[in-house]
C-alpha positions as CSV (number, residue, x, y, z in Angstrom):
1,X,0.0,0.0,0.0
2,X,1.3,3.7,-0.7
3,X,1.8,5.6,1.5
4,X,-0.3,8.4,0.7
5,X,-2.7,6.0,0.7
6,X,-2.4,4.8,4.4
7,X,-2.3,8.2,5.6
8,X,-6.1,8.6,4.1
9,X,-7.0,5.2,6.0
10,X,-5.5,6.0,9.1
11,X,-7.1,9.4,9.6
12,X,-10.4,7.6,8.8
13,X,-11.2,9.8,5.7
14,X,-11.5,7.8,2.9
15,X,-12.9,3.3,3.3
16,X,-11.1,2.8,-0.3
17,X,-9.3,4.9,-3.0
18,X,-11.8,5.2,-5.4
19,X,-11.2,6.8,-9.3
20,X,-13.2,10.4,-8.6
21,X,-13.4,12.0,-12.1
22,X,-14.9,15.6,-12.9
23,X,-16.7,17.3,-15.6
24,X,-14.8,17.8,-18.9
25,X,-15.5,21.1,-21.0
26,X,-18.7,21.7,-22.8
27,X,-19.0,21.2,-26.6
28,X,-19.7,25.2,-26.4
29,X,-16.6,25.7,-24.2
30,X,-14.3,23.5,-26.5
31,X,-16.0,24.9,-29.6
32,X,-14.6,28.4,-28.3
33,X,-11.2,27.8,-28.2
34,X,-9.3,29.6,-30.8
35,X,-12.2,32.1,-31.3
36,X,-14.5,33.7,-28.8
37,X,-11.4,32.3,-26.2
38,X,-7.5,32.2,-26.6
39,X,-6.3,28.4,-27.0
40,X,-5.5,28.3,-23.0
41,X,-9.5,28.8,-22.5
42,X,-9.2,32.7,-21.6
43,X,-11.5,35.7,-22.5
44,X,-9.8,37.2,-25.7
45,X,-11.8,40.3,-25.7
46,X,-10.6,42.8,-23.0
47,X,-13.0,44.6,-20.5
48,X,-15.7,47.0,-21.2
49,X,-13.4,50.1,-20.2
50,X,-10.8,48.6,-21.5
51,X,-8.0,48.7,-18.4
52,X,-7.8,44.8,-18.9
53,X,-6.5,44.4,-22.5
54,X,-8.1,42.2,-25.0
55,X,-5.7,39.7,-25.9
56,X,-3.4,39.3,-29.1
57,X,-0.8,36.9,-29.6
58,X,0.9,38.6,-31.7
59,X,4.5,37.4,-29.9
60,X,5.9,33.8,-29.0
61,X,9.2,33.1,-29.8
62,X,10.7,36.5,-29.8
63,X,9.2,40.2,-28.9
64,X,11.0,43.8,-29.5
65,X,14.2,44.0,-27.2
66,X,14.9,40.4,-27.1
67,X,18.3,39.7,-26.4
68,X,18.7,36.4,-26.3
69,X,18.8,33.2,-24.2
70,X,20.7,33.4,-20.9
71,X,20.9,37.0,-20.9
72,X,18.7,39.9,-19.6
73,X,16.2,41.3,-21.7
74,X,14.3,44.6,-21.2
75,X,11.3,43.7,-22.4
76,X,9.0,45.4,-24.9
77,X,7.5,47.8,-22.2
78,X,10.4,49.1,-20.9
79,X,9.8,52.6,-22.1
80,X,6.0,52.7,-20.5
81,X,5.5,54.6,-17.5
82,X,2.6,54.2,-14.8
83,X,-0.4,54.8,-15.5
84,X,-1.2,55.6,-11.7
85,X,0.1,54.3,-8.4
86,X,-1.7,53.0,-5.3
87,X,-1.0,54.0,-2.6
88,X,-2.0,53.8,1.4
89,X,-3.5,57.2,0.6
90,X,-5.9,56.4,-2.2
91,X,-6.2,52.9,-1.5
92,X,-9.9,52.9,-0.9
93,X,-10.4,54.0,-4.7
94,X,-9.2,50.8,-5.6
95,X,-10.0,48.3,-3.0
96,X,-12.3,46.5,-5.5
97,X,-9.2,45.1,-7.1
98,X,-7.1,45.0,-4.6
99,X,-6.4,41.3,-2.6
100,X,-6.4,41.5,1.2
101,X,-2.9,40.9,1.5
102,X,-2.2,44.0,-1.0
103,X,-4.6,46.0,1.3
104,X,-2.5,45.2,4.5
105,X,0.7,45.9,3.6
106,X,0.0,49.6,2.0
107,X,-1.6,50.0,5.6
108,X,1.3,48.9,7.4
109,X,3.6,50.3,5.2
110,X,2.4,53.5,4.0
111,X,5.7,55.2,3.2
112,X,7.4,52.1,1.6
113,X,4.8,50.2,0.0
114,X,3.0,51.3,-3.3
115,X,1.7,49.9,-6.3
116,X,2.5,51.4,-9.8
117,X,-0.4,50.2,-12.2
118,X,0.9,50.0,-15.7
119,X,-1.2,49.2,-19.3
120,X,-2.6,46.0,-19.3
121,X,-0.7,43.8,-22.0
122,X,-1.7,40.8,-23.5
123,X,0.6,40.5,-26.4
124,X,1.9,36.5,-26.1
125,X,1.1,33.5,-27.4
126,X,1.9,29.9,-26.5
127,X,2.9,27.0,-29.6
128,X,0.7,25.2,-31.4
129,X,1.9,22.0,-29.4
130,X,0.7,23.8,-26.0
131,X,-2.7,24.4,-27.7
132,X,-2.9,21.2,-29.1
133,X,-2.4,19.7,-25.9
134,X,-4.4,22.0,-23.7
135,X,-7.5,21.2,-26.8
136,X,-7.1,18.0,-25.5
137,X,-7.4,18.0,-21.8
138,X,-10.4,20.5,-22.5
139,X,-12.4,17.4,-23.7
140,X,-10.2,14.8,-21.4
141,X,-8.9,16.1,-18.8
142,X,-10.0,15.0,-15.3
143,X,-9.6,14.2,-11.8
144,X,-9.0,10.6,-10.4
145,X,-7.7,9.2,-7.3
146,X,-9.7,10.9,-4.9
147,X,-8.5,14.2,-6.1
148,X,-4.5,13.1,-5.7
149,X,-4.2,12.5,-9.6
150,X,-5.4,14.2,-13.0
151,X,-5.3,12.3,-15.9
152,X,-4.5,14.6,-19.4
153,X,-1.7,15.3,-21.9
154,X,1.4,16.9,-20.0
155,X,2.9,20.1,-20.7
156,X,-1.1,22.5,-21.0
157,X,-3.1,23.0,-17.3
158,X,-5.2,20.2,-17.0
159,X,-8.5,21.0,-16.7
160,X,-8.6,24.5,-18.6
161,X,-12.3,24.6,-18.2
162,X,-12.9,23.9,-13.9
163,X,-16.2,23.0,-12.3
164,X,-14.3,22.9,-9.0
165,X,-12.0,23.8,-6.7
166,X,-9.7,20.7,-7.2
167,X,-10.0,21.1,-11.1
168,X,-8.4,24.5,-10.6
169,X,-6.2,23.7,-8.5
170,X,-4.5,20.8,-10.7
171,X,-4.5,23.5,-13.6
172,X,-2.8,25.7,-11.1
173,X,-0.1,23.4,-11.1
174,X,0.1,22.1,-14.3
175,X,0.7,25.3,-16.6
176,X,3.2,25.7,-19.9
177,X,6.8,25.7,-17.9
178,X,10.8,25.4,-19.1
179,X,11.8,21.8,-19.6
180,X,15.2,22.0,-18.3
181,X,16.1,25.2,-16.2
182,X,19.4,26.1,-14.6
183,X,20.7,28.8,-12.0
184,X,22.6,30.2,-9.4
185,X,20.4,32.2,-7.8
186,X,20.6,34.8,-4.5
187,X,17.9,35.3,-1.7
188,X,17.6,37.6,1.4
189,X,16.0,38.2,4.2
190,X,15.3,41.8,4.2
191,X,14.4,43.0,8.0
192,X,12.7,46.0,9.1
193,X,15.8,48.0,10.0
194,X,17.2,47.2,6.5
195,X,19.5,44.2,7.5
196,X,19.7,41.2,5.1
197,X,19.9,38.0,5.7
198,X,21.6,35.7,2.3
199,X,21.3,33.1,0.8
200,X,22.4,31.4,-2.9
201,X,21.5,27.9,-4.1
202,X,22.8,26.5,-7.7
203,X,19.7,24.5,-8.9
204,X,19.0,22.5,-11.6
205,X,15.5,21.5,-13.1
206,X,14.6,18.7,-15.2
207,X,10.6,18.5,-16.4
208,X,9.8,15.7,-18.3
209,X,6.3,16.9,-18.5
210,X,7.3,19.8,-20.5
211,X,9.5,17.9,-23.1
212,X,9.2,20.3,-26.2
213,X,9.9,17.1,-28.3
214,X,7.9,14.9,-26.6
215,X,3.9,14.2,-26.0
216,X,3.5,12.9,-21.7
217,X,0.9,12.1,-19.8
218,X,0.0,13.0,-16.3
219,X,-0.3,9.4,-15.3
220,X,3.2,9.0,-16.3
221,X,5.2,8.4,-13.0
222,X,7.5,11.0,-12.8
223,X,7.0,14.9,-13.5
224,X,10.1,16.9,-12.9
225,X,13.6,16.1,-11.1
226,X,14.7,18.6,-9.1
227,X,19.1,19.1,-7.6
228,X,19.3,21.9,-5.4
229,X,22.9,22.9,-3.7
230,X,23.3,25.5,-1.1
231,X,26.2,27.9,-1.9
232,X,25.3,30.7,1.4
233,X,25.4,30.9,3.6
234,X,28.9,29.8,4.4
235,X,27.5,27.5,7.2
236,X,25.3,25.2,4.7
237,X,27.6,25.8,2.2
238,X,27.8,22.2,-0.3
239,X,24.1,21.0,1.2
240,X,21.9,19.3,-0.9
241,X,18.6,18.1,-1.9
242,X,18.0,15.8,-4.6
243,X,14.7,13.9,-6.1
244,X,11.7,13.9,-8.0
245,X,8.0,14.8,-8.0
246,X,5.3,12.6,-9.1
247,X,2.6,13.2,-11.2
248,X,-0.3,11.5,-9.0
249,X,0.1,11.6,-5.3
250,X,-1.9,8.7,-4.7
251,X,0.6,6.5,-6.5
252,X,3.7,8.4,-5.1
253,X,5.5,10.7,-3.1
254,X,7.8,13.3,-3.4
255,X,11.5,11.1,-3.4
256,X,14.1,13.3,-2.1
257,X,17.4,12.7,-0.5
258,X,19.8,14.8,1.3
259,X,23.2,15.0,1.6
260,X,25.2,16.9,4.5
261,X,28.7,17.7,4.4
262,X,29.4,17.7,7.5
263,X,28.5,13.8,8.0
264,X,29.5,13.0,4.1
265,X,26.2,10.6,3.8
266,X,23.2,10.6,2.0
267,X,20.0,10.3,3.7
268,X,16.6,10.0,2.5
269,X,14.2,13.1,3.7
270,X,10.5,12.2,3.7
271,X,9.6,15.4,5.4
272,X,11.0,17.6,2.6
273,X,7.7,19.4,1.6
274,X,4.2,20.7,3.0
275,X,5.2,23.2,5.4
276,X,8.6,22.7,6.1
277,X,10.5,25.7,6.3
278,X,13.0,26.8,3.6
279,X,15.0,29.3,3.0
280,X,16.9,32.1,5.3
281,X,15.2,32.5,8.3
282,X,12.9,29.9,7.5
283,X,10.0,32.4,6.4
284,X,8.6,30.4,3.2
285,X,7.4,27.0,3.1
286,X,8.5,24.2,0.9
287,X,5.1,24.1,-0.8
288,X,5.5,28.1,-1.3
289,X,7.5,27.2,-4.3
290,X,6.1,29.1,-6.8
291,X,3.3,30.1,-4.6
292,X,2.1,26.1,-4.1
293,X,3.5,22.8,-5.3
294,X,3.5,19.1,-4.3
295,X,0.2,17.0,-3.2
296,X,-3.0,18.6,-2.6
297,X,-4.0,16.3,0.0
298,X,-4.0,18.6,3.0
299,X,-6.7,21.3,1.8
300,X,-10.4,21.3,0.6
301,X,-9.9,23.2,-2.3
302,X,-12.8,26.0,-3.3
303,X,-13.3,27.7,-6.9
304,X,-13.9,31.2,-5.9
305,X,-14.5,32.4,-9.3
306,X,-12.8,34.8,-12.0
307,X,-12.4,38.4,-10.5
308,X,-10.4,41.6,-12.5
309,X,-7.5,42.4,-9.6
310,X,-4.1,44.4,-9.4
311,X,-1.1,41.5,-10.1
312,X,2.5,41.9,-11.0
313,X,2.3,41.0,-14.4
314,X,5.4,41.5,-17.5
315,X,8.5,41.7,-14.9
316,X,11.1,41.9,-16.4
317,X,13.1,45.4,-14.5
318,X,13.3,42.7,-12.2
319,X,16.3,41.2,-13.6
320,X,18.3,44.0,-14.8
321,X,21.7,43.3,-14.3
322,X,22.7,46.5,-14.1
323,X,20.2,47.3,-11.0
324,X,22.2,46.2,-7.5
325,X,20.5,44.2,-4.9
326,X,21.0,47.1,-2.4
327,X,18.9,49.1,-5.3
328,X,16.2,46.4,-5.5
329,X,16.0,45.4,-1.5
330,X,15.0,48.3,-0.1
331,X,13.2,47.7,3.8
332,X,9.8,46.5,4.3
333,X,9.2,45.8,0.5
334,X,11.0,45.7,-2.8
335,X,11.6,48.4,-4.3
336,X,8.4,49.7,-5.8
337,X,10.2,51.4,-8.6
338,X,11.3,48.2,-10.0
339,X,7.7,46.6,-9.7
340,X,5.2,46.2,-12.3
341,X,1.2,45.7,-11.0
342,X,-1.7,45.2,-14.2
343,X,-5.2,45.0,-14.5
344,X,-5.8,41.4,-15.3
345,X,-8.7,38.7,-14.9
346,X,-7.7,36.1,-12.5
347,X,-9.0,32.8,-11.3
348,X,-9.5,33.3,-7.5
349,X,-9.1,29.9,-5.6
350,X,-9.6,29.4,-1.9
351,X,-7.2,26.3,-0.2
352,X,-8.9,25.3,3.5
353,X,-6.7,22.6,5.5
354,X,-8.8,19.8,6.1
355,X,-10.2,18.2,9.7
356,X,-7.6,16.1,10.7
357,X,-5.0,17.4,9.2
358,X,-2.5,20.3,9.5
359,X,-0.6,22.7,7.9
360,X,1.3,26.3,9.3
361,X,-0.7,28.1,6.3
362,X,-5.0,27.4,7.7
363,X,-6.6,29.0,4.8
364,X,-4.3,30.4,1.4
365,X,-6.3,32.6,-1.0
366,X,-4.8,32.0,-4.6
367,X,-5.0,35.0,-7.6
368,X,-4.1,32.8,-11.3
369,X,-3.8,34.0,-14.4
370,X,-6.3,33.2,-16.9
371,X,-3.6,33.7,-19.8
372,X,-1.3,31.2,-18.0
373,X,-2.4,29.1,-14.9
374,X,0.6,30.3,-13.0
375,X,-0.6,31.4,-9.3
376,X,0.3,35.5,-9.6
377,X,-0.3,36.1,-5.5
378,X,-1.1,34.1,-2.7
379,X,-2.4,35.7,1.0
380,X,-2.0,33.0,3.4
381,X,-3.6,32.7,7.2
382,X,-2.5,31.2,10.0
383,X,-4.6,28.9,12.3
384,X,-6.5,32.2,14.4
385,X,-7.4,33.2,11.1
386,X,-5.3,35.9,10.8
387,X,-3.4,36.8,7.8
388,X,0.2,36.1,8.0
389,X,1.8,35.7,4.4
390,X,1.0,37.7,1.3
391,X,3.2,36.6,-1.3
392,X,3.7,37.1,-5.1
393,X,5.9,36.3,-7.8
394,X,7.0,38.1,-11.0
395,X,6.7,36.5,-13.9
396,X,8.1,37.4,-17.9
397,X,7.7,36.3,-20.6
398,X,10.4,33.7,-22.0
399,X,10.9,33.3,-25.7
400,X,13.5,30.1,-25.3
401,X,10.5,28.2,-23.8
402,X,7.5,29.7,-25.4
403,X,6.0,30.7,-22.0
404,X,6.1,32.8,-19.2
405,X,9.2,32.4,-16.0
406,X,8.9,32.7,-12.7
407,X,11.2,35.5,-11.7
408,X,11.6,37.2,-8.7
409,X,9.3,35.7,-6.0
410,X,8.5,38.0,-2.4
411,X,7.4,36.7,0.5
412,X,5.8,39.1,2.9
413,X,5.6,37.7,6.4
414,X,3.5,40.5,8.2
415,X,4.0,39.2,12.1
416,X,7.9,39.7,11.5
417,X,7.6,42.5,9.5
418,X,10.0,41.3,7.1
419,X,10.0,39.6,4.0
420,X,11.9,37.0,1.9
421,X,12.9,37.9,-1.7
422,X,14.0,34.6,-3.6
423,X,15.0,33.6,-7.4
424,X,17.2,37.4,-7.5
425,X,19.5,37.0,-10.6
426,X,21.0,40.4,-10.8
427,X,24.7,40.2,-9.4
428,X,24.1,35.9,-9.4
429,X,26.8,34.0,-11.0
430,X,24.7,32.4,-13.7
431,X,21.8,34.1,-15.0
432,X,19.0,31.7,-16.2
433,X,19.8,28.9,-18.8
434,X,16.5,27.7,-19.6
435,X,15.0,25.1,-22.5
436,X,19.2,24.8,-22.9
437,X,18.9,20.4,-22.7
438,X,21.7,18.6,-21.3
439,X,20.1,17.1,-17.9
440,X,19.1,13.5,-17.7
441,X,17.3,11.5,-15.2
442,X,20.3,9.8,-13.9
443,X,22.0,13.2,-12.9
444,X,18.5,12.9,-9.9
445,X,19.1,10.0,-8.6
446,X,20.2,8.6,-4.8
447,X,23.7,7.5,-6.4
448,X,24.4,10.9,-8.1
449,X,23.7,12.7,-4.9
450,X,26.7,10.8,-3.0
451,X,28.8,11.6,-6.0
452,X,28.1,15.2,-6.1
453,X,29.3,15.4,-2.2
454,X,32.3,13.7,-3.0
């Protein structure tokens, strides 16, 4: 018996582990895509005032200003300037659009914090192998294993068209991403008084669901292999965490081992994920990766609905190399100057930890993107129901993979009054290789850990 499995048993929530599939798309809905809807299942047409723009495609494997693989690029905004800023001050104009965790911290920081809103842009497109494959999960895709699985074509979201909270949620997790990514990237904790805190991890990503040359499936066994080594600080320095994640959590679970350098052995760590802290300080979650990843089992999940909100959206400033970290890490937030907040229609999805179970985050409040899947923001509540973590990450557009990255990632932890900014690339030592090839599954495994200790 899995193990996953036997946790269900033992907590007395499920007698057996019964196939649970959802709706697929309507004939209407699928009939839409490529038309009235983009091929991801999104509204093309913009709003009736037009602050959300209607969407055009008209870029995918380049844009104005691209420079290249592995290198910065400016983007083909960069000469755009704010349309209007929020601020604590006028906040109440816009707290239709606004997310509660957005509302708290230009409250509690009403000097530092501010949002400057920039023209809605809707200008990329994803391959006709993304929109194949997403055309297929619109009239296949579904939910077995008790909500632990989702059987579709890798590589698309899932379930494009959700009836449900869990639908949404394995979209959420299943968007367009780079097949093979690779970086050294910096962190810091960034306290109220300005002190950092630092961190830098060399990490190395290998998707198999998003194989540009090849067609998976979700009930495949393995999705992505992950080799993560801790360069700062000095302390951890040569740590590492190796493994994979499955594709259906009622068949598997995460597989990750750990080697220390102070003891020279390689352990296996079964606790690596949910809630476990990571990171300097300790003030994101394992499961904060991106804003959530690994099994779903610990939440009721709840569609919310699609709502027009405020979301950093086209980051690429971000990443300038020529910007310093002292520049970009400025206290109690990052520096607004270098963010970028649009109008945008977002799925809102609401993640409740289930009776018997626990996790530090009680209730997380999830903002998507309808032109991606990828989770945008994230306000996340402790067990009092108080909100704790708003978080957000930056994404930009990527020509080398046909899709959008995840950039700069912030994690505001508002009982500290600091907050965690991960996946910085301006003074790193390798900016991102992505889509690049040359990682294989044997460079994951238990064997290849001990090696790279040695």
């Amino acid at each position: 018996m899995n193990r996953t499995l036997s946790r269900f048993l033992a907590a007395g929530l499920i007698a057996t582990a019964l196939p649970m599939a959802h709706a697929k798309g309507t004939p209407e809905e699928i009939a839409a895509l490529g038309g009235k809807l983009t091929c991801v299942g999104a509204e093309r047409a913009g709003n009736a005032d037009g602050s959300v723009a209607a969407w055009t495609g008209k870029w995918s494997d380049s844009y104005p200003g691209y420079n290249g693989p592995g290198k910065y690029s400016p983007g083909p905004y960069a000469d755009e300037k704010p349309l209007f800023t929020i601020t604590a001050q006028n906040a109440a104009q816009y707290e239709a659009k606004l997310t509660a965790g957005q509302k708290e911290l230009l409250k509690r920081y009403p000097q530092s914090f501010r949002m400057p809103v920039y023209p809605s842009h809707r200008d990329f497109a994803y391959s006709a192998k993304v929109c194949e494959a997403l055309r297929k999960n619109a009239a296949s895709g579904e939910v077995v294993n008790d909500g632990m699985g989702v059987q579709a074509v890798s590589g698309a979201p899932a379930i494009p068209f959700p009836k449900s909270g869990i639908e949404a949620h394995w979209s959420m997790v299943t968007p367009h991403r780079a097949w093979t990514e690779l970086v050294v990237s910096d962190s810091a904790v960034v306290y109220p008084n300005g002190n950092k805190s630092w961190g830098r991890v060399d990490y190395k990503i290998l998707s198999l669901s998003n194989d540009p040359k090849q067609t998976r499936s979700s009930q495949d066994q393995i999705d992505s292999y992950f080799k993560v080594r801790t360069l700062l600080p000095e302390r951890q320095n040569g740590e590492l965490f190796i493994g994979w994640n499955p594709n259906d959590y009622h068949n598997d679970d995460r597989q990750t081992y750990f080697y220390s350098p102070g003891t020279r052995r390689v352990r296996q760590a079964p606790e690596f994920g949910f809630d476990t802290p990571q990171g300097a300080g300790g003030f994101r979650t394992v499961d904060d990766d991106r804003l959530f990843n690994g099994s779903p089992e610990r939440y009721d999940w709840k569609l919310v609905g699609k709502k027009e909100i405020y979301v950093p959206y086209n980051a690429f400033r971000q990443n300038d190399t020529s910007v310093s970290y002292d520049t970009l890490l400025t206290p109690n937030t990052l520096n607004p100057d270098y963010q970028r907040y649009e109008l945008h229609r977002v799925w809102v999805l609401e993640a409740t930890v289930k009776s018997g179970y626990r996790h530090a985050y009680a209730r997380r409040t999830f903002y998507i993107d309808e032109d991606s899947w990828h989770a945008l923001w994230v306000d996340n509540y402790d067990g009092r129901g108080n909100l704790w973590r708003a978080s957000m990450v930056n994404y930009f557009w990527a020509p080398e993979i046909g899709g959008f990255q995840a950039g700069v990632a912030v994690y505001h932890d508002l009982t500290a009054g600091a907050y965690f900014a991960d996946r910085l690339v301006n003074q790193s030592k390798q900016w991102w290789l992505l889509n690049q090839g040359g990682l294989t599954p044997e460079m994951f495994s238990e064997s290849a850990a001990k090696r790279s200790g040695h």
